[in-house]
C-alpha positions, -999 to 999 in steps of 0.1 A, spaced: -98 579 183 -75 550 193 -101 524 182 -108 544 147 -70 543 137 -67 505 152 -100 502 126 -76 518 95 -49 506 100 -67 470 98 -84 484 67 -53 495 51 -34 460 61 -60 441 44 -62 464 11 -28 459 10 -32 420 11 -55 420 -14 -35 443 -39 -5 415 -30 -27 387 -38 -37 405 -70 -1 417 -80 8 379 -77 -20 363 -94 -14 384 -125 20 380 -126 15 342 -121 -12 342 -151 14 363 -172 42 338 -167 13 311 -176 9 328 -204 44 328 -213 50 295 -210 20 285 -227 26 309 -262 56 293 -269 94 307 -254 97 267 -240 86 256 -276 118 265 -291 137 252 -264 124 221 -268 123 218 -306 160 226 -303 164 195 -275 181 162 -288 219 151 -310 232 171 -337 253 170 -363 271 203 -367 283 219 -399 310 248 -390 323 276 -406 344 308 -401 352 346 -416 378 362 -405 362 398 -424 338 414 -446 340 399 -483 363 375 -475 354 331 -481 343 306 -453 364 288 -441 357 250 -435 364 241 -395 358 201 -388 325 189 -380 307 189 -345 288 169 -329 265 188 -303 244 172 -270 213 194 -261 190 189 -235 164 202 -219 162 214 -182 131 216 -167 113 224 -203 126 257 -205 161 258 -203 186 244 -232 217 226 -220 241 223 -249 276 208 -247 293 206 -285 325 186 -295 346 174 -320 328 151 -338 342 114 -338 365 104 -366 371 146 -377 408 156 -380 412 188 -355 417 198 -320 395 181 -295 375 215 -279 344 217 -252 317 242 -266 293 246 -237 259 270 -242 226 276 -222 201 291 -240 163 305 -222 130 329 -220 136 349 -193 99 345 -181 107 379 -155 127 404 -180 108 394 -210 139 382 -229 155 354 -246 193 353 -227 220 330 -241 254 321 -227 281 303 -245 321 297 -235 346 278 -255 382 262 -254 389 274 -283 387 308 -270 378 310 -233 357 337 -230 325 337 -211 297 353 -242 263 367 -230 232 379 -255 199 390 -254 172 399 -274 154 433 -274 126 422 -250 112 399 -282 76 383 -268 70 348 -269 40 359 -295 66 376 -316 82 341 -326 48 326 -335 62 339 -374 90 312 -376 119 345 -378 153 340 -368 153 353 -332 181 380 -331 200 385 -297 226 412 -289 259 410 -268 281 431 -255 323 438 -263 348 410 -263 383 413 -272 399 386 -298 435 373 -287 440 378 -329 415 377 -357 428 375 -393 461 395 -394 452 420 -365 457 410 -325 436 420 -298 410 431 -316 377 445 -295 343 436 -314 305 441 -305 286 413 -317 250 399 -325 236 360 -325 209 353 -348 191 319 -337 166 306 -371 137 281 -358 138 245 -363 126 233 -394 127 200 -416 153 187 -386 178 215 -392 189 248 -377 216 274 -381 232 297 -356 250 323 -363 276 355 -347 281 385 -361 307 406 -356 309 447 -355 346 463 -352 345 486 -320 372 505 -335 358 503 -370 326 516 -392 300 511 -364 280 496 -393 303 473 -407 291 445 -394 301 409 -408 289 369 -405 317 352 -383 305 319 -375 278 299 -385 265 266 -370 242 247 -393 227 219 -371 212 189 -383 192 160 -360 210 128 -361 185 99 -366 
């Protein structure tokens, strides 16, 4: 009896290996997979110096306005991580401020993440998308990611105001790319959702 259970138990260790050693080899062929379809693509098409167009809403219906020109530093980490540090770009009237962003495929979860904090207004901004596969961005579609709630120290005439917001990240084409945030009043129609910022990049020669 001893020797039968001794015989199981060795049975049931090794099925268990093997099921390990499966588990990981498709997991490992996944993340192949992932890597190979395309998330690191973007990040790399998105490496390199930009020039950096800016602009600003402060509501619905209401005009752009004008901030001074950017000049942003990306880089890639390991091919599939995007390092991007953005500043005032040399000779533009304004307020020197530090824009710093990290922007990935999270090979594990499925989903593109995408942190960004500013001087301007230190906050520390998180998105993700919807669980987007690399596959899905094979169409050249502005890659939408979602964010929580952040509070505004003031926003047009109002102060403290609390918004949900949206980034919306277009592929890189012809040298150029534009970001942009959108902003949905917490307090506010749920749907009323409006363009804040928008980035338009273009690659410096």
């Amino acid at each position: 009896m001893k020797s039968m259970i001794r015989g199981i138990g060795r049975i049931s260790g090794l099925a268990l290996c093997v099921a390990a050693t499966s588990i990981a080899g498709g997991q490992k062929q996944a993340l192949n997979n992932v890597h190979t379809h395309g998330s690191p693509l973007l990040v790399e098409d998105m490496a390199g110096e930009w020039n950096v167009k800016q602009r600003m809403w402060l509501g619905p219906s209401t005009e752009p306005t004008a901030l001074p020109r950017a000049l942003a530093h990306r880089q890639s980490i390991g091919g599939t991580i995007l390092q991007e540090q953005m500043e005032l770009a040399p000779g533009e009237k304004g307020d020197p401020f530090t824009r710093v962003a990290y922007f990935e495929y999270n090979k594990v979860t499925g989903q593109y993440e995408y942190f960004s904090i500013d001087s301007r207004a230190p906050q520390m901004m998180n998105e993700r998308s919807n669980g987007d596969s690399a596959e899905e961005r094979k169409d050249k579609q502005p890659l939408n990611l979602w964010g929580g709630i952040f509070v505004a120290p003031k926003w047009g005439d109002a102060d403290n105001v609390a918004f949900r917001y949206r980034l919306m990240i277009s592929p890189v084409q012809e040298n150029r790319q534009t970001v942009q945030l959108y902003l949905i009043p917490v307090s506010g129609d749920p749907h009323k959702e409006f363009l804040a910022f928008e980035y338009e990049y273009t690659r410096r020669p």
